[in-house]
PDB file with one MODEL, atoms N, CA, C and O in Angstrom:
MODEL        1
ATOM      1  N   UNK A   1    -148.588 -63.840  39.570  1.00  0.00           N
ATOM      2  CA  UNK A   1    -147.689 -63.601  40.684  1.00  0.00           C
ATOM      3  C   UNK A   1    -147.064 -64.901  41.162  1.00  0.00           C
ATOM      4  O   UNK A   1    -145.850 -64.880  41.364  1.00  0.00           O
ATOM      5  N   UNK A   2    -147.921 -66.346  41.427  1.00  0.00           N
ATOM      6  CA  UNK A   2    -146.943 -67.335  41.653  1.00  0.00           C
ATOM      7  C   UNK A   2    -146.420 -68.195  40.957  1.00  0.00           C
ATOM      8  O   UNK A   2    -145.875 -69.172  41.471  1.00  0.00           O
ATOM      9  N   UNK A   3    -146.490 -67.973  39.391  1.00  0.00           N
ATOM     10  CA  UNK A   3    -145.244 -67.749  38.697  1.00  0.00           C
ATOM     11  C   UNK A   3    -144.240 -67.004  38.867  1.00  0.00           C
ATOM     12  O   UNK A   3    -143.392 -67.896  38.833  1.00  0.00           O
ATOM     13  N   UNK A   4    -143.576 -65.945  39.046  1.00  0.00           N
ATOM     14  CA  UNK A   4    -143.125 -65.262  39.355  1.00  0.00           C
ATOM     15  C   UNK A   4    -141.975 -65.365  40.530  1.00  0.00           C
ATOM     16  O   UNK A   4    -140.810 -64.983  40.640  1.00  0.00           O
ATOM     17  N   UNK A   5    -143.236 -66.328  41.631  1.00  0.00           N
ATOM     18  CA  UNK A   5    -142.375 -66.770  43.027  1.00  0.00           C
ATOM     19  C   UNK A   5    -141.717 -68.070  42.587  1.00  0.00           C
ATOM     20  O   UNK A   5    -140.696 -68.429  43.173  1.00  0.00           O
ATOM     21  N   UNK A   6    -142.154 -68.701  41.735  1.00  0.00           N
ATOM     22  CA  UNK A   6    -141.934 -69.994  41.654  1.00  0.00           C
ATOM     23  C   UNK A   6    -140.266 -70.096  40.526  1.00  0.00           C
ATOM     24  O   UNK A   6    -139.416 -70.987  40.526  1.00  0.00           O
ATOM     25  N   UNK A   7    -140.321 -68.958  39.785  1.00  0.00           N
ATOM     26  CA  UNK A   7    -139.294 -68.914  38.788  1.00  0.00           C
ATOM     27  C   UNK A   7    -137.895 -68.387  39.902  1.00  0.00           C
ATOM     28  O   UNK A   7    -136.756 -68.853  39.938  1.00  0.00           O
ATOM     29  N   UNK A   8    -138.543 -67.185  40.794  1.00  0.00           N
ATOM     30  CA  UNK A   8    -137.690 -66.626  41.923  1.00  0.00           C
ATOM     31  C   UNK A   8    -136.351 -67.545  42.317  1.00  0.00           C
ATOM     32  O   UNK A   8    -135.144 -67.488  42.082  1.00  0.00           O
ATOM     33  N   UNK A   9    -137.665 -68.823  43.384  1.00  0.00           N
ATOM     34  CA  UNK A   9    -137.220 -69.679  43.982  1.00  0.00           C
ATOM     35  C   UNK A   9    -135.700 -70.935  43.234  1.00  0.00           C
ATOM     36  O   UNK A   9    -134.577 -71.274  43.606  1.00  0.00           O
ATOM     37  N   UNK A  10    -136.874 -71.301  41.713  1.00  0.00           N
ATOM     38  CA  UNK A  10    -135.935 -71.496  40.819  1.00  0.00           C
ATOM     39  C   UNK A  10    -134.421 -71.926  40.318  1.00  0.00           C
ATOM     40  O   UNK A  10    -133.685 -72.899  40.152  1.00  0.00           O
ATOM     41  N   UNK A  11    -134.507 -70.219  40.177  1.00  0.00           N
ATOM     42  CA  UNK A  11    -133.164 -69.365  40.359  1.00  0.00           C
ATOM     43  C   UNK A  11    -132.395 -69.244  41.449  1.00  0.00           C
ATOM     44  O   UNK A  11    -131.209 -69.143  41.134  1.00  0.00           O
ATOM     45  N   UNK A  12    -132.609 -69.209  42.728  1.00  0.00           N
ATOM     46  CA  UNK A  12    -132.445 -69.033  43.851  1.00  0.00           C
ATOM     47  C   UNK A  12    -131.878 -71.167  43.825  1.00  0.00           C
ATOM     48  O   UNK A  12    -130.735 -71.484  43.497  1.00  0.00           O
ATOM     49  N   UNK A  13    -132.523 -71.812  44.067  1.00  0.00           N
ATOM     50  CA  UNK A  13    -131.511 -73.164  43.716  1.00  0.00           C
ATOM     51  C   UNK A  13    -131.099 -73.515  42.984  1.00  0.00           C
ATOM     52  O   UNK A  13    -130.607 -74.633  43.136  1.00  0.00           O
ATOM     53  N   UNK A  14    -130.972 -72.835  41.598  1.00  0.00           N
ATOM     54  CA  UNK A  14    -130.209 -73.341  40.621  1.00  0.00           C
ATOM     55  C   UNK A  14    -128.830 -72.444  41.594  1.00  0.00           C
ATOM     56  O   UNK A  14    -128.065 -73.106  42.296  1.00  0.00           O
ATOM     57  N   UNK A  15    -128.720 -71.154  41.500  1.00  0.00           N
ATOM     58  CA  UNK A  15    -128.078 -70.404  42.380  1.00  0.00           C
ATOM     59  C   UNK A  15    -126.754 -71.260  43.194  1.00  0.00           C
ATOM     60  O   UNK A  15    -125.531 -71.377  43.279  1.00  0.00           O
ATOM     61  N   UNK A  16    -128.044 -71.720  43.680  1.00  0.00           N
ATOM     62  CA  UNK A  16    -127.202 -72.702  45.276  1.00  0.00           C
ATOM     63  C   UNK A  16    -126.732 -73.677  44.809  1.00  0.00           C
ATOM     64  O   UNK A  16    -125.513 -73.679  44.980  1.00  0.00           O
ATOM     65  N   UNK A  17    -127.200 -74.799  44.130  1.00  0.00           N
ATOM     66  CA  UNK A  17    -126.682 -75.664  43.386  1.00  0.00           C
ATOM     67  C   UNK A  17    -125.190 -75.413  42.973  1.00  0.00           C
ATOM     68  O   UNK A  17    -124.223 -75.619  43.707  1.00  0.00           O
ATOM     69  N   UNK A  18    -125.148 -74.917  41.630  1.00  0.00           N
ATOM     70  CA  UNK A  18    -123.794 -74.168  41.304  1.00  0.00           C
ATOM     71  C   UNK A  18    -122.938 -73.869  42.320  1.00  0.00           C
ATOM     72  O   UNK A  18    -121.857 -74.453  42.250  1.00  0.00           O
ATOM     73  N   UNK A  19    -123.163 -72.824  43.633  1.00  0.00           N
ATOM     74  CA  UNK A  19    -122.489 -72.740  44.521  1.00  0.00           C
ATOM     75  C   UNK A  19    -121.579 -73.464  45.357  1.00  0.00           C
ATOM     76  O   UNK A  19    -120.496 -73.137  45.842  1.00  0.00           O
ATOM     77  N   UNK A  20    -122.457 -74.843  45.440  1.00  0.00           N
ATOM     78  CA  UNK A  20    -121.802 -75.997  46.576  1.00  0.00           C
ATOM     79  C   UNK A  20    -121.501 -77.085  45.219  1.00  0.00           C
ATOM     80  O   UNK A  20    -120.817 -78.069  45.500  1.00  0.00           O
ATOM     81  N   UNK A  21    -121.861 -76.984  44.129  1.00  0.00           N
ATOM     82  CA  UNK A  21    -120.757 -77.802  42.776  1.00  0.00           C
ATOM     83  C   UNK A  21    -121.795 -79.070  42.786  1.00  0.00           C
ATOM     84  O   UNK A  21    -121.514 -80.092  42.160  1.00  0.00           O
ATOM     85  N   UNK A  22    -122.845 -78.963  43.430  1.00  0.00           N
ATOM     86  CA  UNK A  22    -123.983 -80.229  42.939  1.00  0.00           C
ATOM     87  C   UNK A  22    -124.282 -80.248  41.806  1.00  0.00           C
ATOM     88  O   UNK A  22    -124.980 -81.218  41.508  1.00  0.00           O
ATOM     89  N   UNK A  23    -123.888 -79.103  40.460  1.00  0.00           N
ATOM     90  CA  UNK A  23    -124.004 -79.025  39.479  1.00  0.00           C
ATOM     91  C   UNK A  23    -123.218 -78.257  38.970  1.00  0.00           C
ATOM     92  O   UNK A  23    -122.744 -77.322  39.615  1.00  0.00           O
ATOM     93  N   UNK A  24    -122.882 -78.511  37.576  1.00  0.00           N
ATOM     94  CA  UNK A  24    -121.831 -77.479  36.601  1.00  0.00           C
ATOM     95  C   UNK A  24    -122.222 -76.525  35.705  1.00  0.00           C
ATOM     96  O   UNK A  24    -123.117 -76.810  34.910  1.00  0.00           O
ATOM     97  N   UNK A  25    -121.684 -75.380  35.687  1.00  0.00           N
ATOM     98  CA  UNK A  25    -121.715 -74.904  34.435  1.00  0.00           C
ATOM     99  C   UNK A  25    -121.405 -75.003  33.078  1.00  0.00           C
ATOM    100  O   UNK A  25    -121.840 -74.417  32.087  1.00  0.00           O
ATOM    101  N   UNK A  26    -120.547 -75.883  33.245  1.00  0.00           N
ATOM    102  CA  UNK A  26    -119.824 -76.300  32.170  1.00  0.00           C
ATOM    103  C   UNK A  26    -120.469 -77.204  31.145  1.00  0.00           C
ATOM    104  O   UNK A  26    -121.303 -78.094  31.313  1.00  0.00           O
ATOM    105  N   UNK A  27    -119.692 -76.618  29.672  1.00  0.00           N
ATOM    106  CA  UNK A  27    -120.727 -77.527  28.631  1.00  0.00           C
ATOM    107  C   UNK A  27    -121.061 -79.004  28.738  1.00  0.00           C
ATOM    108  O   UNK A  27    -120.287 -79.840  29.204  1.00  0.00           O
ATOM    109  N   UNK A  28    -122.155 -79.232  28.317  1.00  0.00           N
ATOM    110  CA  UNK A  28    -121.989 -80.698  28.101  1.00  0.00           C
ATOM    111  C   UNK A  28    -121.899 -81.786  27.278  1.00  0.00           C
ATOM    112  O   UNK A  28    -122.718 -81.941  26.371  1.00  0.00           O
ATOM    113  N   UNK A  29    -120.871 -82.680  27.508  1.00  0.00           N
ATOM    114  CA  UNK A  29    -120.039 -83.141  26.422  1.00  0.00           C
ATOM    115  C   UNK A  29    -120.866 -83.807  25.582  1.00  0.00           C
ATOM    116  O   UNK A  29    -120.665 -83.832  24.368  1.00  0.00           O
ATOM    117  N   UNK A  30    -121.450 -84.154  25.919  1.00  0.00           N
ATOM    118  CA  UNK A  30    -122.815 -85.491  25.456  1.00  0.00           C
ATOM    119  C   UNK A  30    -123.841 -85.259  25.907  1.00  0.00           C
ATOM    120  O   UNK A  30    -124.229 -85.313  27.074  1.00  0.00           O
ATOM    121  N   UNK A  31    -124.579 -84.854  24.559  1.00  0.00           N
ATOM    122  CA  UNK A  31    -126.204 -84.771  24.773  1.00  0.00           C
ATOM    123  C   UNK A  31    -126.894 -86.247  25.075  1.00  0.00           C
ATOM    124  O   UNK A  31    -126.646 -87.289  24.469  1.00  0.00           O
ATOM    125  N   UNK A  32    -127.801 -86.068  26.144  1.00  0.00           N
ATOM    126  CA  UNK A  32    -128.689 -87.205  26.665  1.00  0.00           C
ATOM    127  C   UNK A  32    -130.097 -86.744  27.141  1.00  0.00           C
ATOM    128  O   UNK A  32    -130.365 -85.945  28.038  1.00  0.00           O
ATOM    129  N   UNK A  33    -130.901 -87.414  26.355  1.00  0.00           N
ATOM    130  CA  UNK A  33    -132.331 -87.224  26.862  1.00  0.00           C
ATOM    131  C   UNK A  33    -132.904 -88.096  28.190  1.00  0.00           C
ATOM    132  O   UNK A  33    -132.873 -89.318  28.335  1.00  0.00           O
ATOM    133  N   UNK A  34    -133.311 -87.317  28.893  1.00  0.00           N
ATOM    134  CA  UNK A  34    -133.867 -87.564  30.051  1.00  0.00           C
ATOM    135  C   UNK A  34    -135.405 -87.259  30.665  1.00  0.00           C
ATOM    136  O   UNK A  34    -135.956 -86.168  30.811  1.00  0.00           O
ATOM    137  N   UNK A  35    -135.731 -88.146  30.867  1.00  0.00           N
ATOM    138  CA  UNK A  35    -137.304 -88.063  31.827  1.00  0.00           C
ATOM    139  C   UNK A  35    -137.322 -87.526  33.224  1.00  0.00           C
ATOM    140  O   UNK A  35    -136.931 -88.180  34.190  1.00  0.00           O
ATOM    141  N   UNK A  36    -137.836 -86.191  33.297  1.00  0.00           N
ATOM    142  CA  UNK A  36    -138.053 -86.032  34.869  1.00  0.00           C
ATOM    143  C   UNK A  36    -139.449 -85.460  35.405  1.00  0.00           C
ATOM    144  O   UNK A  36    -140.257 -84.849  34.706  1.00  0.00           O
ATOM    145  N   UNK A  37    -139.590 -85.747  36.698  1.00  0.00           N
ATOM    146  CA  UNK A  37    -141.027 -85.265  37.432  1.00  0.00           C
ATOM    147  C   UNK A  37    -140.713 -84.480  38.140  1.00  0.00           C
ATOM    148  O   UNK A  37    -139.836 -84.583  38.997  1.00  0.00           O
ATOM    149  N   UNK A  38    -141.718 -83.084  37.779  1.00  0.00           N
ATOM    150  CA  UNK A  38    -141.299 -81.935  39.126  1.00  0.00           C
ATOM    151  C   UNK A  38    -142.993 -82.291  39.527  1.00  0.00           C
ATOM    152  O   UNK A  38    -144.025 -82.573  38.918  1.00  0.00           O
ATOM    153  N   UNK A  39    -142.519 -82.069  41.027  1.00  0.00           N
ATOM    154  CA  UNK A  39    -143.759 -81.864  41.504  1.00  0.00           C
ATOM    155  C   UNK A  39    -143.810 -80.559  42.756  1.00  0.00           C
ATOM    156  O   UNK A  39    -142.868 -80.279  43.498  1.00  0.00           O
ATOM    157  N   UNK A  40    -145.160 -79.890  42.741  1.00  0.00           N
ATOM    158  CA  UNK A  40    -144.764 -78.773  43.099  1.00  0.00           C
ATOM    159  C   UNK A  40    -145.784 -78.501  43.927  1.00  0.00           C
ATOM    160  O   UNK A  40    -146.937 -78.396  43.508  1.00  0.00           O
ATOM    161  N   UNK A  41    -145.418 -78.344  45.330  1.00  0.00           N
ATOM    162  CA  UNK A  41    -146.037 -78.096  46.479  1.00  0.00           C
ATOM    163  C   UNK A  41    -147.012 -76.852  46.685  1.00  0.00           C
ATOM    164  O   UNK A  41    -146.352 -75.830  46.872  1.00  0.00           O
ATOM    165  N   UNK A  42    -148.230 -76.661  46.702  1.00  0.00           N
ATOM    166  CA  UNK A  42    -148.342 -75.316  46.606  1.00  0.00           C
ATOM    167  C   UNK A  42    -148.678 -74.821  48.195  1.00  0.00           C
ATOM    168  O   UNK A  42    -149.313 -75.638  48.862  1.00  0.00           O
ATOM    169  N   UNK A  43    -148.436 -74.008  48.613  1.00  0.00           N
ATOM    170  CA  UNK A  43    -147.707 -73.032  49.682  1.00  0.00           C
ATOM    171  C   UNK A  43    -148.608 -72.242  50.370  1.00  0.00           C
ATOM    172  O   UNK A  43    -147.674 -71.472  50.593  1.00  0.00           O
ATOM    173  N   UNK A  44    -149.233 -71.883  50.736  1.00  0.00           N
ATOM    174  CA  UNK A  44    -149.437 -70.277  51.354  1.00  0.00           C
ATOM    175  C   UNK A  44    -148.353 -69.082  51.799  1.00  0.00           C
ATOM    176  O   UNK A  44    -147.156 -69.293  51.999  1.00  0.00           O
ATOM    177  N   UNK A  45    -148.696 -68.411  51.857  1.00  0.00           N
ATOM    178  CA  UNK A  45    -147.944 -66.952  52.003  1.00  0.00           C
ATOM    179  C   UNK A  45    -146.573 -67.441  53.244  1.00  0.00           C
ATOM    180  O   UNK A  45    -145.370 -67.588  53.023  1.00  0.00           O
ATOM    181  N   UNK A  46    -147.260 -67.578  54.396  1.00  0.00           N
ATOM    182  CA  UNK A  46    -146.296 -67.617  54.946  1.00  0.00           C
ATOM    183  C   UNK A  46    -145.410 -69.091  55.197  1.00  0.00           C
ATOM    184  O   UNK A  46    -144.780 -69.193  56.249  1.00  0.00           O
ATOM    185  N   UNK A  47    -145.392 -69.973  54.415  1.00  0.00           N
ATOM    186  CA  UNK A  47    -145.099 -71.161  54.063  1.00  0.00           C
ATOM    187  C   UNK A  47    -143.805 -70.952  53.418  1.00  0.00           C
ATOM    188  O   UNK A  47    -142.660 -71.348  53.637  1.00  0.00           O
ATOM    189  N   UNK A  48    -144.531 -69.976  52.296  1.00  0.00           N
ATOM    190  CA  UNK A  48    -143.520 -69.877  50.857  1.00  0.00           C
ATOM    191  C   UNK A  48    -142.375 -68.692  51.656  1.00  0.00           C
ATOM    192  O   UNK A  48    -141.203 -68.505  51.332  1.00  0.00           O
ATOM    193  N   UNK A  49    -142.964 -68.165  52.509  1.00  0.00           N
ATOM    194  CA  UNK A  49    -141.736 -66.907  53.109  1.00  0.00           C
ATOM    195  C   UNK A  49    -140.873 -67.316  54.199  1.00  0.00           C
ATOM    196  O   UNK A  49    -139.881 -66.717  54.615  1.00  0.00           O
ATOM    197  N   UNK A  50    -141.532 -68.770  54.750  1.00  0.00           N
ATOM    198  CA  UNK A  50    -140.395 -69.526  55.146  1.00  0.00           C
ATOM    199  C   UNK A  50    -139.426 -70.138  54.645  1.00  0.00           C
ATOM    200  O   UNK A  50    -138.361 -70.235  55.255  1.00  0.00           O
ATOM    201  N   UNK A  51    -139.622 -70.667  53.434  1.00  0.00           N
ATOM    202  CA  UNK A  51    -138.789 -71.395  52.423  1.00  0.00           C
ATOM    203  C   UNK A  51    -138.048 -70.315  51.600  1.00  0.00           C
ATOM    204  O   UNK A  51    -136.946 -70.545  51.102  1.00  0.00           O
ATOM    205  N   UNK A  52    -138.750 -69.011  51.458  1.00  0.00           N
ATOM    206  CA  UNK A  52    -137.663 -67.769  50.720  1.00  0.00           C
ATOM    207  C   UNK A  52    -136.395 -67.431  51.906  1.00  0.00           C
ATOM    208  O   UNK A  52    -135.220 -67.387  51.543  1.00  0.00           O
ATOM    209  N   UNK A  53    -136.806 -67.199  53.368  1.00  0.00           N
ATOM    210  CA  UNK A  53    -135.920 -66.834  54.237  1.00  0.00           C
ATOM    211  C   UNK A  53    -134.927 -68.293  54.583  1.00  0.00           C
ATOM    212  O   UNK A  53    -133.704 -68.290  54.725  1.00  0.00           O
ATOM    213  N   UNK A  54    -135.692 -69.293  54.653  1.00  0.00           N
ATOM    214  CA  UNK A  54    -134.064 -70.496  54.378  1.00  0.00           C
ATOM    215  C   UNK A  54    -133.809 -70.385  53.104  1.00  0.00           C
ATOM    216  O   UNK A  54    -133.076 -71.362  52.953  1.00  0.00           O
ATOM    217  N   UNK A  55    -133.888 -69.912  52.122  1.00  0.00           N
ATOM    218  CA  UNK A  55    -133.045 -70.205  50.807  1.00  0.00           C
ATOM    219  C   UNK A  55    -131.957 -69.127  50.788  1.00  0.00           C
ATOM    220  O   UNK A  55    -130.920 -69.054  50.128  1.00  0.00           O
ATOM    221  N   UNK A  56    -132.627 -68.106  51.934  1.00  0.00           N
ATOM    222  CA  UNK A  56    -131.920 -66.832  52.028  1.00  0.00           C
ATOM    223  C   UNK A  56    -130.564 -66.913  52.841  1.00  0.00           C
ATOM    224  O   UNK A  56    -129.506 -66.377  52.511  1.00  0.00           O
ATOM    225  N   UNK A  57    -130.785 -67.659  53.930  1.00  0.00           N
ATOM    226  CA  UNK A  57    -129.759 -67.590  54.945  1.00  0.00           C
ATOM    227  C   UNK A  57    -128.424 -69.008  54.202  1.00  0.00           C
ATOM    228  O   UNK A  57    -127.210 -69.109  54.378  1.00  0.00           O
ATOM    229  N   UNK A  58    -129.478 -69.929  53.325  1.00  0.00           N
ATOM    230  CA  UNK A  58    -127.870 -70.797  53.046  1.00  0.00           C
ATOM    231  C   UNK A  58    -127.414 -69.976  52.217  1.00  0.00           C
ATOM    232  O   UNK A  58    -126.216 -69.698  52.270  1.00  0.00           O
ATOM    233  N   UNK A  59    -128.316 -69.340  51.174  1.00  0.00           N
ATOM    234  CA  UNK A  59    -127.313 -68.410  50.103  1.00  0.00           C
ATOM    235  C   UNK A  59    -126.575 -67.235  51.173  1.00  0.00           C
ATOM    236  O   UNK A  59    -125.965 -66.389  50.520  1.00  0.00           O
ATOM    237  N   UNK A  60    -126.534 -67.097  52.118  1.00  0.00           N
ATOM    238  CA  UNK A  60    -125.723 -65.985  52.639  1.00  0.00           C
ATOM    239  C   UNK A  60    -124.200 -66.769  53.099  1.00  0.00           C
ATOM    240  O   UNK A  60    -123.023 -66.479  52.889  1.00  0.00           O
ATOM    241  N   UNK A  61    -125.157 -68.345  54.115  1.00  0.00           N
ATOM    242  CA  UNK A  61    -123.605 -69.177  54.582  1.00  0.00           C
ATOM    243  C   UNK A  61    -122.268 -69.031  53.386  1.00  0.00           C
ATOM    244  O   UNK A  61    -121.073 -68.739  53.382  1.00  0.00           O
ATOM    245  N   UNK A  62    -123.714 -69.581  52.089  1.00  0.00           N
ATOM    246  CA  UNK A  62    -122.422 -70.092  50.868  1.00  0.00           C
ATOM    247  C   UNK A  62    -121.642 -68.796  50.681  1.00  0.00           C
ATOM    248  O   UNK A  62    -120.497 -69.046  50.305  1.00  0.00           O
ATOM    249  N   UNK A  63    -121.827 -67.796  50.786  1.00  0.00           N
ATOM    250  CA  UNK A  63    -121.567 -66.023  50.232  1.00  0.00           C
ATOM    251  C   UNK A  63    -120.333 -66.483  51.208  1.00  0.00           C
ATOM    252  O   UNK A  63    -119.220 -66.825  50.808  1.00  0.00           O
ATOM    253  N   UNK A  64    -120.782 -66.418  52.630  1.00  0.00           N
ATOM    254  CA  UNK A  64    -119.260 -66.514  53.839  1.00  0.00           C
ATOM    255  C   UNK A  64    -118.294 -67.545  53.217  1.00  0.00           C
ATOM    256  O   UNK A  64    -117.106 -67.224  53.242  1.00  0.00           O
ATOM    257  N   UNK A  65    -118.679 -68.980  52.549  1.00  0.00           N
ATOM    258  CA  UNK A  65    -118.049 -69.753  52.491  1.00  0.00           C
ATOM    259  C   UNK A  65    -116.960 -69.156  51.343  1.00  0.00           C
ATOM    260  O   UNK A  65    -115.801 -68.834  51.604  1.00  0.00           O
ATOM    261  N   UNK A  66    -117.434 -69.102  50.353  1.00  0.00           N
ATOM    262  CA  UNK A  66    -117.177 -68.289  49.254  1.00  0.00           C
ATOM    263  C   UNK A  66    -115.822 -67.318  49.930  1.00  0.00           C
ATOM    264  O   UNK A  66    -114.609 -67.423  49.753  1.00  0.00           O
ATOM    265  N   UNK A  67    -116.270 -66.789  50.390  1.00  0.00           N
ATOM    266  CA  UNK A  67    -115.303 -65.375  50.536  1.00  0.00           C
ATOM    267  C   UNK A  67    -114.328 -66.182  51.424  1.00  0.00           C
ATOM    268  O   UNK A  67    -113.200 -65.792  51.123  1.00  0.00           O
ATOM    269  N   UNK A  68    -114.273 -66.894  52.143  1.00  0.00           N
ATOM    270  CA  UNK A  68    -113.244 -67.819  52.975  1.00  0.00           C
ATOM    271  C   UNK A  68    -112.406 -68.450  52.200  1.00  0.00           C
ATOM    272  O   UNK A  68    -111.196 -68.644  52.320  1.00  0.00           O
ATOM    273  N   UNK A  69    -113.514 -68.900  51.002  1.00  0.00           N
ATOM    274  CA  UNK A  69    -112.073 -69.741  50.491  1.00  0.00           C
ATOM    275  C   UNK A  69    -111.404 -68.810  49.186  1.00  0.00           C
ATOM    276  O   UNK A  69    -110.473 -69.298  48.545  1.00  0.00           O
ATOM    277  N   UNK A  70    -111.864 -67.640  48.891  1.00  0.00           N
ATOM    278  CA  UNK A  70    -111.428 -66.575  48.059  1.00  0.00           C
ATOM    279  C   UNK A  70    -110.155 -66.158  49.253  1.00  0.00           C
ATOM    280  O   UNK A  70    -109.031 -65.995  48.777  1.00  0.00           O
ATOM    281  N   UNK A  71    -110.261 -66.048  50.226  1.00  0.00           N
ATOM    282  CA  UNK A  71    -109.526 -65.320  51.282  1.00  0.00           C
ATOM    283  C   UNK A  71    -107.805 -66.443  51.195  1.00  0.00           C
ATOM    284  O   UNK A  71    -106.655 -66.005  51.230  1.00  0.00           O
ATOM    285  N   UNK A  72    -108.298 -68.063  51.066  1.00  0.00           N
ATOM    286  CA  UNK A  72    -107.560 -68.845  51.516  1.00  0.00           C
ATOM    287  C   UNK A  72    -106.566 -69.083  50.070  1.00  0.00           C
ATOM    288  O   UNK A  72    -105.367 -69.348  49.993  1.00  0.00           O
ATOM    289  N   UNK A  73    -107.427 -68.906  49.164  1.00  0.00           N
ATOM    290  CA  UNK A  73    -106.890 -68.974  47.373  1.00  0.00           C
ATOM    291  C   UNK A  73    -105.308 -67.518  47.698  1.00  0.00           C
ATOM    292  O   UNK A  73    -104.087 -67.648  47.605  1.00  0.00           O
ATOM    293  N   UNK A  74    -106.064 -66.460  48.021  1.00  0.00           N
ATOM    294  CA  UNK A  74    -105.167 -65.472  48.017  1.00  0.00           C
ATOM    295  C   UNK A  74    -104.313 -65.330  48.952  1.00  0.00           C
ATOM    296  O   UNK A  74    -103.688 -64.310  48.665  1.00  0.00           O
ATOM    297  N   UNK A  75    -103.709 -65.992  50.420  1.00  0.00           N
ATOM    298  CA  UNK A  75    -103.484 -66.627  51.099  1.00  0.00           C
ATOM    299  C   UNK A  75    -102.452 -67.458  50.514  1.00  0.00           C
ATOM    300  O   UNK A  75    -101.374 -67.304  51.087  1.00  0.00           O
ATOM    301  N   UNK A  76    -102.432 -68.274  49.577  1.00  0.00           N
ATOM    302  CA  UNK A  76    -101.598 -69.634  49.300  1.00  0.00           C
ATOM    303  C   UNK A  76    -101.017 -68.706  47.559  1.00  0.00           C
ATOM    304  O   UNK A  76     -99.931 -68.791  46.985  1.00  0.00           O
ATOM    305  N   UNK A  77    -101.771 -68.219  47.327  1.00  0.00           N
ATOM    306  CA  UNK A  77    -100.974 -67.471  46.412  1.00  0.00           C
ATOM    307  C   UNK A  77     -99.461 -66.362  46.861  1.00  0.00           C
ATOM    308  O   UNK A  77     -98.283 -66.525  46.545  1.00  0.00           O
ATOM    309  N   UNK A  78    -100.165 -65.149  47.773  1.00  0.00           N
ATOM    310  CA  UNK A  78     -98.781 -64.995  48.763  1.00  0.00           C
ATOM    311  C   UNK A  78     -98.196 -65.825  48.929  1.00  0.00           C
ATOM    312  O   UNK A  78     -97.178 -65.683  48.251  1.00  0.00           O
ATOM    313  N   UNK A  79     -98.152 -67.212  49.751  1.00  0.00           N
ATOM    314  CA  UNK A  79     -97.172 -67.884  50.255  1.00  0.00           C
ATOM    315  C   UNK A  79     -96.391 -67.907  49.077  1.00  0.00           C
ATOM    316  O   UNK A  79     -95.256 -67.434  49.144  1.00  0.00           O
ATOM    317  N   UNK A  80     -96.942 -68.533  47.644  1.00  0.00           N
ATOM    318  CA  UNK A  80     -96.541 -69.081  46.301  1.00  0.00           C
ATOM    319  C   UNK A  80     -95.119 -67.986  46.011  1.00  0.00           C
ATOM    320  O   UNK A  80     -93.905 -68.187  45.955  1.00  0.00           O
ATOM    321  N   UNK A  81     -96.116 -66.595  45.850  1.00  0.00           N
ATOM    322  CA  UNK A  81     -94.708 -65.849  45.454  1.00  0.00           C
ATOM    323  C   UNK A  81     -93.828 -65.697  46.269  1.00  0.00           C
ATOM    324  O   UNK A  81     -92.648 -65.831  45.943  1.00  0.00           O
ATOM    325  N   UNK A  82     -94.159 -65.419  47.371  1.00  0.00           N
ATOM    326  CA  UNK A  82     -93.166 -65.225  48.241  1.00  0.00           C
ATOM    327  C   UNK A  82     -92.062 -66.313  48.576  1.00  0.00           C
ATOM    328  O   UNK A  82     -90.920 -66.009  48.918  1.00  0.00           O
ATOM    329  N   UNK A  83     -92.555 -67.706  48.431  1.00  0.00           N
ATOM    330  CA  UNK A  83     -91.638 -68.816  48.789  1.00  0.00           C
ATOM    331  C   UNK A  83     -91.548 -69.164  49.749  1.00  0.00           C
ATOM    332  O   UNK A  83     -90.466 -69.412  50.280  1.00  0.00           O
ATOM    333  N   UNK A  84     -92.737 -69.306  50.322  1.00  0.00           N
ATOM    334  CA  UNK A  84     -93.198 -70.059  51.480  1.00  0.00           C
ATOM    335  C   UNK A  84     -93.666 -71.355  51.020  1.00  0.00           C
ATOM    336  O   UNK A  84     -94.107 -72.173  51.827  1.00  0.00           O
TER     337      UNK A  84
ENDMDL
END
C-alpha cells in the first residue's frame, strides 16, 4: 500500500511539474547520465493526507490557471480574426 501512495504522489508532481513548465515533455536532444539522491520521508497517515490535500489544492490553482490562460489564448485569437 505505501508503494502505491508513494507512486500516487509521484505522479501527482511529475503532474505539477509539467504544469508550471519546471519541466518538459519534450524529447531529449542529448542523452546525459546523471547521479541523483531521493530521499524519502516516511509519513504517518495523517501527515501523508496533508501533503495529498496540498498537492490537491495547487493541482486545482494550476487547473484555474490553465483554463485562464486557455480563456486568454481564445480571447487574442478573436481579436486576431476579427482585426482587432
Amino acid at each position: 500500500m505505501g508503494r502505491k501512495i508513494i507512486q500516487a504522489i509521484a505522479a501527482l508532481l511529475l503532474f505539477a511539474a509539467l504544469a508550471t513548465g519546471q519541466i518538459s515533455d519534450r524529447p531529449i536532444l542529448e542523452e546525459k547520465e546523471v547521479e541523483t539522491t531521493v530521499t524519502i520521508k516516511m509519513l504517518d497517515r495523517e501527515q501523508m493526507q496533508l501533503v495529498i490535500d496540498k498537492m490537491l489544492a495547487r493541482i486545482t490553482e494550476l487547473e484555474k490557471d490553465v483554463e485562464a490562460l486557455r480563456a486568454e489564448i481564445t480571447k487574442l485569437k478573436n481579436n486576431e480574426l476579427t482585426g482587432q
